[in-house]
C-alpha positions in Angstrom: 41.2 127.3 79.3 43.9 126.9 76.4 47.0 126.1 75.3 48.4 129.6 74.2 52.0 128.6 73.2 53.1 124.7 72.1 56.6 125.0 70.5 59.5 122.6 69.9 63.4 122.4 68.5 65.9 119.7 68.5 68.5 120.0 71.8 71.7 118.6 70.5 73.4 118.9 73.6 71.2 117.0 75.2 70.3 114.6 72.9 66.3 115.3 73.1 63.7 117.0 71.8 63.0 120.4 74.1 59.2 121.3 74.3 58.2 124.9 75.5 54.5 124.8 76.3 52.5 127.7 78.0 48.7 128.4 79.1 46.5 129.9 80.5 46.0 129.0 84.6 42.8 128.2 85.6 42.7 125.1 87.9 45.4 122.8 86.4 48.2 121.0 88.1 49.2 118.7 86.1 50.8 118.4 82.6 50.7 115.3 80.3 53.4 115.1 77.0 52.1 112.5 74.5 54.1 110.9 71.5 53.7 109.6 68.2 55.8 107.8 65.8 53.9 106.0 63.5 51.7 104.3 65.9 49.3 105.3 68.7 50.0 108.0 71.2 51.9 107.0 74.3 52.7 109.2 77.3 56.2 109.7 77.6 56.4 112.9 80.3 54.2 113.8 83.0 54.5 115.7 85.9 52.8 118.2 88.6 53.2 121.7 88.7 51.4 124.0 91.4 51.6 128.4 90.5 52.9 128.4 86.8 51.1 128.7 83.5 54.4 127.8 81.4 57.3 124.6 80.9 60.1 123.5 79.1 60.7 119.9 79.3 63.1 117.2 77.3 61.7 114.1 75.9 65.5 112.1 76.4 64.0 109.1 75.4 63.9 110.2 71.5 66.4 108.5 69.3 68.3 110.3 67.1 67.8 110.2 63.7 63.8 109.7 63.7 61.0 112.2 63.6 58.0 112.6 66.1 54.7 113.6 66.7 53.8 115.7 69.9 50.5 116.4 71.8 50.3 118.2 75.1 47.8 118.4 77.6 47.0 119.9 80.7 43.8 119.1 83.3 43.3 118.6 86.8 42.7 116.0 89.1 40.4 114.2 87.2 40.0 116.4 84.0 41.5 117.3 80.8 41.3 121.3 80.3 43.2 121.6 77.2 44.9 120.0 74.6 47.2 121.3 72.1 47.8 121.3 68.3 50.0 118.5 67.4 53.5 119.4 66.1 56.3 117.3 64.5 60.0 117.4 65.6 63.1 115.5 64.2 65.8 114.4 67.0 69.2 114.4 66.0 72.4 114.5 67.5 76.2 113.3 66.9 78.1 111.1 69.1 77.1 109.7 72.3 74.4 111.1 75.4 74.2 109.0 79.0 71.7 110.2 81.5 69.9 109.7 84.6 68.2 112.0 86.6 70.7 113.1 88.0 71.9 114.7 84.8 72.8 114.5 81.2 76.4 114.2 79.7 77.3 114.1 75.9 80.5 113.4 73.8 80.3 114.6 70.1 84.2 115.2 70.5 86.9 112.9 71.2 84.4 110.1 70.4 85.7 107.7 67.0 83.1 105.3 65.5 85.5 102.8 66.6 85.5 104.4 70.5 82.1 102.8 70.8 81.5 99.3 70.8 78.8 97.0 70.9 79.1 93.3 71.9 75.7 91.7 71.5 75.7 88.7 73.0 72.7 86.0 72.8 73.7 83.9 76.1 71.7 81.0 76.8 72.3 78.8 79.4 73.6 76.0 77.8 74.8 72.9 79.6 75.8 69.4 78.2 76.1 66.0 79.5 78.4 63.6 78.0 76.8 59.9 78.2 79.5 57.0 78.6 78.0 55.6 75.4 76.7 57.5 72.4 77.9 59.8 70.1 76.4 62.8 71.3 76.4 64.4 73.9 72.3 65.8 75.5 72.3 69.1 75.3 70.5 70.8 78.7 69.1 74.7 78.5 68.1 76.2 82.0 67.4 79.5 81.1 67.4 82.3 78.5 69.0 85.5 78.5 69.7 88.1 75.2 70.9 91.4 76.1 74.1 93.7 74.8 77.2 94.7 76.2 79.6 97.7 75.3 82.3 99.7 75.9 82.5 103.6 75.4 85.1 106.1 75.3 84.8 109.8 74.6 85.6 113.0 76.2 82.3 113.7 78.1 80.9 117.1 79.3 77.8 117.9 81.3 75.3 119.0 78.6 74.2 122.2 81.5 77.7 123.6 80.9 76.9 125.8 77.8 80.2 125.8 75.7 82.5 123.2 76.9 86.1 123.8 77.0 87.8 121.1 75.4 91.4 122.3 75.9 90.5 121.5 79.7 89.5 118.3 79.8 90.4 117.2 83.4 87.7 120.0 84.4 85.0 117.6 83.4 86.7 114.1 83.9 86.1 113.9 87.7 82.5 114.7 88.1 81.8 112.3 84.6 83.7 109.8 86.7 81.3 110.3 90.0 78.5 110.3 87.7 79.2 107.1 86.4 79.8 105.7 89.3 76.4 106.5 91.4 74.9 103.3 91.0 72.1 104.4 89.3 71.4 103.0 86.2 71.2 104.9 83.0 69.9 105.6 79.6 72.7 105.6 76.7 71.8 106.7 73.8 73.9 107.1 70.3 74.1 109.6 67.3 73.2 106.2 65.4 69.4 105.9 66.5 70.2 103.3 69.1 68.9 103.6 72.7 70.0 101.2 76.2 68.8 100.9 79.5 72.4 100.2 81.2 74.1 99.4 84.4 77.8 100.8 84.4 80.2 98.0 85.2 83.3 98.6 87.7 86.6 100.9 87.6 86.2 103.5 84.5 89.1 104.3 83.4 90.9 107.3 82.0 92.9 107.9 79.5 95.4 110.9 78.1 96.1 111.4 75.1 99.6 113.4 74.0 99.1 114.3 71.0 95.6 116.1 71.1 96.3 116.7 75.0 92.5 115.4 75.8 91.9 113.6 78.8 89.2 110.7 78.0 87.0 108.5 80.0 86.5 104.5 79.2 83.8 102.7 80.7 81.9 99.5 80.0 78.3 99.0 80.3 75.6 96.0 80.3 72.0 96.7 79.3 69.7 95.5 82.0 66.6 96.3 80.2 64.6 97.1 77.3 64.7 100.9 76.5 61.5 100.4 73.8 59.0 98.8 76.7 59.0 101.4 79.0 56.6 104.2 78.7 58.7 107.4 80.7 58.1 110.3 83.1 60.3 111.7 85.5 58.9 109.2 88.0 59.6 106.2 85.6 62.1 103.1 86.5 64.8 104.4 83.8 65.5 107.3 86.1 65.2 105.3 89.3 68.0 102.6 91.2 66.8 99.4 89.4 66.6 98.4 92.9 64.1 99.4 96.8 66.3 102.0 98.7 66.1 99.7 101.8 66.3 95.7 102.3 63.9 95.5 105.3 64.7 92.2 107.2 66.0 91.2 111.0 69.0 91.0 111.9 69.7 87.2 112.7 73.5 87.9 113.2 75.9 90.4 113.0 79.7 90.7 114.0 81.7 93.9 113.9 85.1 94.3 114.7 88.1 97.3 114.3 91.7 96.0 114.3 94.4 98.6 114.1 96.7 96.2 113.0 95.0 95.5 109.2 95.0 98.0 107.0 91.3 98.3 106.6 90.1 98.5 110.5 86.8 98.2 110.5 84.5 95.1 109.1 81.6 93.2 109.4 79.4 90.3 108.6 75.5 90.9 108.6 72.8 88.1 108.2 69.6 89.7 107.4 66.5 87.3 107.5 64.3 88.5 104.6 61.0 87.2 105.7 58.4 87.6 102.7 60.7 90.3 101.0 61.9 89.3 97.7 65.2 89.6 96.8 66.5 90.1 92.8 70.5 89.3 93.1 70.5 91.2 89.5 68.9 94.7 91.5 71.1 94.1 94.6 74.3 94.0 92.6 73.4 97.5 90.6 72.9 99.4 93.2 74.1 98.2 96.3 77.8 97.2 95.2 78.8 101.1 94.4 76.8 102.4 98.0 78.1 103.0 101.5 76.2 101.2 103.6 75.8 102.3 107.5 76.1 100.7 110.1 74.4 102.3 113.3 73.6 100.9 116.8 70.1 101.6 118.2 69.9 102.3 122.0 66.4 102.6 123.8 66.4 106.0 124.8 64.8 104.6 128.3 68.7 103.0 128.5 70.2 106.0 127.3 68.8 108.3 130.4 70.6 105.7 132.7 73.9 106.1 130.4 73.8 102.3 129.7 74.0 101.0 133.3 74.3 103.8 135.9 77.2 106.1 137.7 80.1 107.8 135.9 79.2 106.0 132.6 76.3 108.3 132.0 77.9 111.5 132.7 81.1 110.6 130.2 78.7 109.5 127.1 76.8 112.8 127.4 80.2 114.6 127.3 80.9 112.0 124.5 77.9 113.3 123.0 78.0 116.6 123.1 81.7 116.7 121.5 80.5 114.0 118.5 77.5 115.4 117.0 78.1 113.8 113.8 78.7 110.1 115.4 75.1 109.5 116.5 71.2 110.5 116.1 68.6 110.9 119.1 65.1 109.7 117.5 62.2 109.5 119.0 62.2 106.1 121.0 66.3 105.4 120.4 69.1 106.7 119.7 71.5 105.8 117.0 75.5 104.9 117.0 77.6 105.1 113.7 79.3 101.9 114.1 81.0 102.3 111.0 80.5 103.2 107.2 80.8 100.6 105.0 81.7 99.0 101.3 80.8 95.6 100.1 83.6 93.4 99.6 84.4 92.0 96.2 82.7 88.5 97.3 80.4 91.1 99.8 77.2 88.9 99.8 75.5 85.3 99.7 72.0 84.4 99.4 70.1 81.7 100.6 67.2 81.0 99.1 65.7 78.3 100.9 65.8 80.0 104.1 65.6 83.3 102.6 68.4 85.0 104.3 71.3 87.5 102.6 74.3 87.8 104.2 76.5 90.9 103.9 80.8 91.3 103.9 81.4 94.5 104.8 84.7 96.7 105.0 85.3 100.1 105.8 86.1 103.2 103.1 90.0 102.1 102.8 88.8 99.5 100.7 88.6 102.4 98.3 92.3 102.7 97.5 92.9 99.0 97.5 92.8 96.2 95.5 89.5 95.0 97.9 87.4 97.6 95.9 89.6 100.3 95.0 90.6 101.3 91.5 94.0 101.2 90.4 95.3 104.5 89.0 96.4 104.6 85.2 99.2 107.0 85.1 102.6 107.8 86.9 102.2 109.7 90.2 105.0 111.5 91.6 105.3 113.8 95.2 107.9 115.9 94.8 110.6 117.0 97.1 110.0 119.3 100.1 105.9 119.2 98.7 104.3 119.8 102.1 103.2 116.1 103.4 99.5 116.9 104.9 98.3 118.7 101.7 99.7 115.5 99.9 97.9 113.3 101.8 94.7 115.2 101.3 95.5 115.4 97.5 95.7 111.9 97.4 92.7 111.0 99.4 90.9 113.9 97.8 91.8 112.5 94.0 91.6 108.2 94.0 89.8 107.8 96.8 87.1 110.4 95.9 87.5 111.2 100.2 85.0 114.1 100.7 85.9 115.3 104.1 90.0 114.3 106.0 91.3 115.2 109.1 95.3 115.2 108.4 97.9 116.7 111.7 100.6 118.8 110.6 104.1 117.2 110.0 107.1 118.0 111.5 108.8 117.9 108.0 108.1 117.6 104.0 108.4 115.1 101.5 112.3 114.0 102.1 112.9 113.3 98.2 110.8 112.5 95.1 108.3 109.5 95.8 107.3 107.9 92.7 104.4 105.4 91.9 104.4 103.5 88.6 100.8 103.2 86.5 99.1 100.7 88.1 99.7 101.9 92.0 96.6 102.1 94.1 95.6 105.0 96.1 96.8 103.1 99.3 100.2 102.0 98.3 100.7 105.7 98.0 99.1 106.8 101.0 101.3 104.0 103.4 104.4 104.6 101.5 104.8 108.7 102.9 102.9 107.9 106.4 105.6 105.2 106.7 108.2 107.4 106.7 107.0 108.5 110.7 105.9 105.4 112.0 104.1 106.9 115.3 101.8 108.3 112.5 98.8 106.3 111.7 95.9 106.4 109.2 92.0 105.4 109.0 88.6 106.1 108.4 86.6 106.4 111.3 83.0 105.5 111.8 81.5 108.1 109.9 83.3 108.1 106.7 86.1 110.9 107.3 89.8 109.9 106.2 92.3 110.9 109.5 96.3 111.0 109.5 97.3 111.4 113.4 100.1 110.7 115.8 99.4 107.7 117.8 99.7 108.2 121.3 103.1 107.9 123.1 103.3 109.6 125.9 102.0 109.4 129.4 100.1 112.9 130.0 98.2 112.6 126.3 94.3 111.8 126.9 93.2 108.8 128.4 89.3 107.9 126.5 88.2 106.3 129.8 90.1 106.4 133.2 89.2 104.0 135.7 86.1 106.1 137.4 84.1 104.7 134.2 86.3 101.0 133.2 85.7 99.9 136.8 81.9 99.8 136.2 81.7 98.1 133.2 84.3 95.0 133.4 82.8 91.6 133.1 86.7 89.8 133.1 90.4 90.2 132.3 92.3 87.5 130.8 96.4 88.6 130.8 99.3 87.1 129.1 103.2 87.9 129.3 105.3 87.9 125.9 108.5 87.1 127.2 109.6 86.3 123.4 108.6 89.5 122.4 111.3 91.3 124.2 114.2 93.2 121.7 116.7 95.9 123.3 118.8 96.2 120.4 117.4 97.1 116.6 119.4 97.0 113.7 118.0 98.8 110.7 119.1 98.6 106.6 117.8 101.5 104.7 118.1 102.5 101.5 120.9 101.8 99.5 122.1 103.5 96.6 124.9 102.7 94.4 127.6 104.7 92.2 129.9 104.7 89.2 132.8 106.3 90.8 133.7 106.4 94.7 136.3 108.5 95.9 138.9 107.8 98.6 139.7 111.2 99.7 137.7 114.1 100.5 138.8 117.6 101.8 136.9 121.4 102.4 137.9 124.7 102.2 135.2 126.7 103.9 136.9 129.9 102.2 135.4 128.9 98.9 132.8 126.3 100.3 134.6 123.5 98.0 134.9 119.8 98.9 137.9 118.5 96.5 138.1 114.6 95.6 140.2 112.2 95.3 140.0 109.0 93.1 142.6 106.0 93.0 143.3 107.3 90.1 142.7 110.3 87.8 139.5 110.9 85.7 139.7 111.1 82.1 136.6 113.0 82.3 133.5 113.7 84.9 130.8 111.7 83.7 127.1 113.0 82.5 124.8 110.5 84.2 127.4 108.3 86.1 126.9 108.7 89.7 129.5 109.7 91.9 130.0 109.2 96.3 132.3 111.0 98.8 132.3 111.1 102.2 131.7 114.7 103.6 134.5 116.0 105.4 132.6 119.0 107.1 128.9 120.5 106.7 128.3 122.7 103.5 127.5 126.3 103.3 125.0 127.3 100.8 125.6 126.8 97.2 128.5 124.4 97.7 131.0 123.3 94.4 132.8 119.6 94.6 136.7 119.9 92.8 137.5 116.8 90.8 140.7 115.9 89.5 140.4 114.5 85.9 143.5 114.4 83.2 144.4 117.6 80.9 144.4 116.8 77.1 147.9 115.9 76.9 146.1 112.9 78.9 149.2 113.4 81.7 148.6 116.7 83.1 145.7 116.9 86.4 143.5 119.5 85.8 140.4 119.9 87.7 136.7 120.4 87.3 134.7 122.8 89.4 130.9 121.5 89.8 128.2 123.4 91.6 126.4 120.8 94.3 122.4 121.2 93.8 119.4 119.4 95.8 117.2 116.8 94.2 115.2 119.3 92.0 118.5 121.0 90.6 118.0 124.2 92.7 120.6 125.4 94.8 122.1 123.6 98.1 121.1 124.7 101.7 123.7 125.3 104.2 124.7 122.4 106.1 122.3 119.7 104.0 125.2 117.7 104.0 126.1 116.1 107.1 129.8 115.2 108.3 131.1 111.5 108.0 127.6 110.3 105.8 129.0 109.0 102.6 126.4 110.9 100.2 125.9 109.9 96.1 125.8 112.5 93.3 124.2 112.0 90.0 126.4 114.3 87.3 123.6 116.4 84.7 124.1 118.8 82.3 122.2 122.0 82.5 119.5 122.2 79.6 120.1 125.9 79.8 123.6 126.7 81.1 125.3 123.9 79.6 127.1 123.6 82.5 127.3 120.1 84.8 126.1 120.1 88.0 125.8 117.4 90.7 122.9 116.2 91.5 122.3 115.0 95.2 120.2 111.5 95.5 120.8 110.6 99.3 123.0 108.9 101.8 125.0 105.9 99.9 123.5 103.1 102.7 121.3 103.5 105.5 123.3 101.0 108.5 122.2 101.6 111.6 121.9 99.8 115.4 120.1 101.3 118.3 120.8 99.3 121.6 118.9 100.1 124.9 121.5 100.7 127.8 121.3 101.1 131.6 124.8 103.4 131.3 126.9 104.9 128.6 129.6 102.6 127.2 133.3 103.8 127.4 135.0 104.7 123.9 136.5 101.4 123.7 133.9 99.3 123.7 132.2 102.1 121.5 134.7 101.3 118.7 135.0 97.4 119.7 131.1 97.2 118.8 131.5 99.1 115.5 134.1 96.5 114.6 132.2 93.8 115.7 128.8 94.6 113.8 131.0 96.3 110.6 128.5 99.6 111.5 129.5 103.0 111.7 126.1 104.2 112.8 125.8 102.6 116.1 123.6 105.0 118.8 123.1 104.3 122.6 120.1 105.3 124.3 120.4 105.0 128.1 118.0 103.9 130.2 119.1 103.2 133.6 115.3 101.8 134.5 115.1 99.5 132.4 115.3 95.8 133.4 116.3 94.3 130.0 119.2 96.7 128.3 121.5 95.1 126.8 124.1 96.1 129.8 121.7 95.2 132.8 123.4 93.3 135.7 127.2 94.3 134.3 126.4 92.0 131.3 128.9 93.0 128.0 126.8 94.3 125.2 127.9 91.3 123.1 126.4 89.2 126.2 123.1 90.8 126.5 122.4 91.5 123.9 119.0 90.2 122.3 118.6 91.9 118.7 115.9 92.5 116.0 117.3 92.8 112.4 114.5 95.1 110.0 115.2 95.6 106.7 112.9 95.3 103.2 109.4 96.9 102.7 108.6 99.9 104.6 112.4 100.1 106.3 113.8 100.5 102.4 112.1 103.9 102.3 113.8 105.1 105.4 116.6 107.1 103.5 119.2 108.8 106.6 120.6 108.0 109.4 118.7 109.7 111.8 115.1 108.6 110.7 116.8 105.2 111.3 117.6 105.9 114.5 114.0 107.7 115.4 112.8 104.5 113.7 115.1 102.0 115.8 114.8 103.8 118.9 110.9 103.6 118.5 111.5 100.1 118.0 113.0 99.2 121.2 110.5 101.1 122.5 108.3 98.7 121.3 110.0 95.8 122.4 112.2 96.6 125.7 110.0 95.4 128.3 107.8 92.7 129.6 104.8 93.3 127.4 101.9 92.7 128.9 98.8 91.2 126.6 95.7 92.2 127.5 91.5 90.7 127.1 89.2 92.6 128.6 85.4 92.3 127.9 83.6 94.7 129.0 79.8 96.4 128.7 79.0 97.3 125.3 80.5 101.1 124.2 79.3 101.9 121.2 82.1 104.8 120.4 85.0 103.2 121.4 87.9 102.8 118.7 91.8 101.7 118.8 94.2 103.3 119.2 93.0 105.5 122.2 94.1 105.1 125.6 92.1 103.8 128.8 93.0 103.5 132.1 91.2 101.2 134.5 92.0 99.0 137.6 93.1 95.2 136.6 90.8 92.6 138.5 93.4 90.2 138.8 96.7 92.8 140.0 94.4 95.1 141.6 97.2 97.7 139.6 96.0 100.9 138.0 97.2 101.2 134.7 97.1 102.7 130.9 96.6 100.6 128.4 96.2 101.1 124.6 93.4 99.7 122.2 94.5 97.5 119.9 91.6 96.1 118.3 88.0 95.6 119.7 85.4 93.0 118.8 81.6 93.4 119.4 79.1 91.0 120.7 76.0 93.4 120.1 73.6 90.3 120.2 74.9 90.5 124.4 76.0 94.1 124.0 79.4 93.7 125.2 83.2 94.1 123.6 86.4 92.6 123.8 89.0 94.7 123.6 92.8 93.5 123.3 94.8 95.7 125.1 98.4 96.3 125.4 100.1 98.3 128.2 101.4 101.7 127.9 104.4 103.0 128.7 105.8 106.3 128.2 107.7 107.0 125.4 111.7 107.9 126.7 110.3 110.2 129.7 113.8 111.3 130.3 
């Protein structure tokens, strides 16, 4: 047997020397690649190979700038066949090459010798202790560390694409970005000889530059071992975690809990007792601070065949089941619940070394696009008008919160007006801002990682999870609670407010030339570019409408008027009736960069004032127009409920009487930007808060799938009443394997 070809060049793009080696096949599975610089031979590649008599492989470990010496070998199990001829190859390459094996990236563009940055730092552990008498203080050394720290930016591309194309740099950005991010560590290498074994540090960042319209990646890294002691193969620790796959230990406690009031549901606490397993804080960190960890429920499958306990339990978790093939894994003695999948928080773990236990914080994937262990995003972000509001969401989910799979309902509407996110914004600030804007719409991740946008549920005949065939079986107690403070039947909302330069005090249309003509206390010298301007509308537009302003002729006496075409937000032409009548509305005057021309530009209703009250019977006109002078609010809207025990005209009470108000105004109500999301918003509100609400704490058997937001129905212990209620946050007790749910009862959302 022999080594018939043994060839070798210099791979640029990936930073290594490339070695094509052939023979001929005769019992060998295994090839050895041995290198020499100066020294001895060492092994630097190996690897199996089963059917093939030829290989091209990459030495990545070679640093630029030095020449080699290469050997090759093949044998089998136990025997050398043949060896090659030794040949010599110089590695060189410009800029910078990360890799793990997962792939290779290089940057020999958009990469300054000022971009990359070394920080070595010789850190000893240096204490001192200051004596009360003395001059000196003693000088105390625990430990010894010396290792380098640095900070890279370049414009990176995947060394497997062939000929990058620079002039689209976002193409590459994202996947460098995931790369980097895949808590493996890596080796970084640099067009200067230099060569580091490196853990990437939190929250790359990108940059843009104008002027060469690149889009370039910063990240720092830490070097967490030698790259000149380790002898490399495919197999070796440079390409693996730094870190075991699994921490084997018992659980010695473990709480889990999903809240739909916080805006990450689901968390955790884990104690893991680590018996004789060591643990390296240094490893854990690396790896297991950028992984989702899993949280699954195992249930004997002898359990499982009784559906937990026995009766209509059994038959409603094998419809479960069957529906949530995703949720849960049968194996061969249990079967295994997605609880939930997790993130480390920012403080996610403690150690304790005497009794060797490590204890886990753990949150669920919304921590992604906050502050908990999100990254913040380093440029503007803007939604336009009328952009269509699920494939936003998914957008944004998609973008900054890296969100492989969603699950977003349709809206019954678009993006209402431009929403705009200064540098710095986090992927959830953007998310809450447009869901707020319908608050029966919620958002979350559920157990097994997928980003959902839904309605929540508000009406009577929606699905119940579990009626009371299933609850009744499974109730241990009921603890109940009436919030008589809790009860509202009258919301008064402040919106958004915008102000102007000029406000008129008359207002008139002629439908004829679909033209509202203005009036000012006094004449205009001139209609203003930029100054905002507010009417009241008369009478709904027809398309394309034009607003007539008086201003003064030259001879400064004279009124002559200005004729200005009315556009939406975007500067594109009005839809009929987008004005509504009586809403004072506020204009911003432009010129046209083409036409020259001015147009007015509309920005919204001038102040969002509204009060919804909850009445047994509608009021009479003049105690309509008494309660507008009263509150000083135009916007006053009745919704009658003759049912209901606590309006605010129940047992012939005046409104002023019985009355019992809410005032909301500030964070998400400032978004709400017309009247009649306010009153949606107020009348969802009082539906809310106009009634007795009933608190409920039910612990039950352990369900492993259930989640908030979801309606059950089940027969109360203590009234003996069948009712709905609806989730609103669940805490297990899987030590005991049971749950505490805290309910609160449903009622149907304005049946009539």
């Amino acid at each position: 047997m022999s080594i018939t070809n043994f060839t070798s060049k210099n791979n640029a793009d990936f930073g290594s020397v490339q070695i094509n080696a052939s023979w001929d096949n005769e019992g060998a599975n295994n090839y050895l690649l041995y290198r020499k610089e100066g020294g001895d031979w060492e092994l630097v590649l190996s690897g199996e190979f089963s059917g093939i008599n030829s290989i091209v492989v990459h030495d990545v470990t070679a640093l630029s700038g030095s020449e080699y010496q290469y050997r090759f070998s093949v044998r089998d199990s136990d025997t050398t066949l043949a060896t090659s001829t030794t040949i010599t190859q110089k590695c060189a390459f410009d800029g910078i090459v990360i890799s793990d094996n997962t792939g290779t990236w290089h940057s020999a563009f958009g990469t300054k010798e000022n971009d990359f940055k070394i920080n070595v730092k010789k850190n000893i552990s240096v204490g001192y202790v200051k004596p009360l008498a003395g001059k000196y203080p003693h000088r105390i050394v625990n430990a010894q560390t010396n290792y380098t720290t640095g900070t890279v930016t370049g414009l990176f591309v995947n060394s497997n694409n062939g000929c990058p194309d620079f002039s689209n740099s976002t193409m590459y950005r994202d996947a460098f970005v995931e790369f980097l991010c895949n808590g493996k560590k890596k080796l970084l290498k640099t067009g200067k000889g230099r060569a580091y074994v490196v853990s990437i540090d939190n929250n790359p960042e990108e940059n843009y530059n104008s002027i060469d319209e690149l889009t370039t990646v910063t990240f720092s890294w830490t070097e967490i071992e030698s790259a000149f002691t380790n002898k490399y193969s495919h197999e070796s620790p440079v390409w693996g975690d730094g870190h075991e796959d699994d921490i084997e230990g018992d659980v010695i406690n473990i709480s889990f809990g999903i809240d739909s009031s916080s805006d990450i549901r689901r968390s955790s606490t884990v104690t893991l007792g680590l018996g004789d397993t060591r643990f390296a804080s240094e490893e854990f960190e690396i790896g297991w601070l950028n992984r989702i960890v899993q949280i699954s429920l195992a249930i004997d499958n002898g359990v499982m065949s009784a559906g937990f306990t026995h009766g209509e339990l059994a038959a409603f978790t094998n419809e479960w089941m069957a529906e949530h093939t995703n949720a849960w894994l049968r194996g061969k003695d249990y079967t295994y619940f997605i609880l939930g999948s997790m993130l480390l928080t920012q403080d996610g773990y403690s150690f304790d070394a005497e009794n060797n236990t490590l204890e886990l914080s753990l949150v669920d994937l919304m921590a992604m696009g906050t502050a908990a262990r999100g990254s913040q995003i380093g440029t503007p972000v803007k939604i336009e008008y009328e952009a269509n509001i699920k494939a936003a969401l998914e957008a944004v989910a998609a973008r900054y919160m890296k969100c492989k799979s969603t699950d977003i309902d349709e809206f019954p509407d678009v993006i209402p007006f431009d929403q705009e996110f200064g540098s710095g914004a986090y992927a959830y600030d953007i998310l809450s801002q447009v869901i707020g804007l319908f608050p029966t719409y919620e958002q979350y991740f559920d157990s097994d990682g997928i980003y959902h946008v839904h309605a929540i549920p508000m009406h009577v005949d929606e699905d119940v999870l579990l009626d009371e065939t299933v609850m009744d079986e499974i109730i241990i107690s009921e603890k109940r609670a009436l919030n008589i403070s809790d009860i509202k039947n009258s919301t008064e909302i402040w919106g958004r407010e915008l102000t102007s330069d000029y406000s008129a005090v008359s207002s008139s249309y002629d439908a004829g030339t679909n033209t509202y003509t203005i009036g000012f206390l006094a004449s205009l010298q001139n209609v203003e570019a930029q100054a905002m301007y507010a009417f009241t509308v008369p009478y709904p537009n027809l398309a394309k409408p034009y607003v007539k302003i008086p201003v003064l002729g030259d001879d400064l006496v004279t009124t002559v008027y200005e004729t200005i075409e009315i556009c939406d937000g975007n500067g594109n032409e009005l839809k009929a009736n987008a004005l509504s009548m009586g809403i004072n509305y506020v204009f911003l005057c432009i010129i046209d960069p083409t036409t020259l021309e001015k147009k007015f530009i509309l920005q919204g209703e001038r102040l969002i004032h509204v009060i919804v009250r909850e009445m047994n019977g509608e009021p009479t006109a003049s105690e309509i127009q008494r309660d507008k002078e009263l509150n000083d609010c135009r916007d006053i809207f009745y919704v009658v409920n003759p049912e209901n025990p606590y309006a605010c005209d129940r047992n012939g009470y005046s409104i002023e009487y019985g009355e019992i108000r809410q005032v909301l105004e500030g964070g998400d109500y400032s978004y709400i930007y017309t009247t009649q999301l306010a009153y949606e918003r107020g009348k969802y509100e009082n539906y809310l808060r106009t009634r007795l609400n009933t608190d409920v704490e039910l612990t039950t058997v352990l369900i492993p799938f259930i989640d908030v937001n979801k309606k059950i129905q089940y027969t109360s212990p203590i009234t003996g009443e069948v009712h709905q209620y609806l989730i609103k946050s669940v805490d297990f007790d899987i030590l005991n394997f049971t749950m505490t749910m805290k309910l609160s009862r449903f009622y149907n959302y304005y049946p009539f």
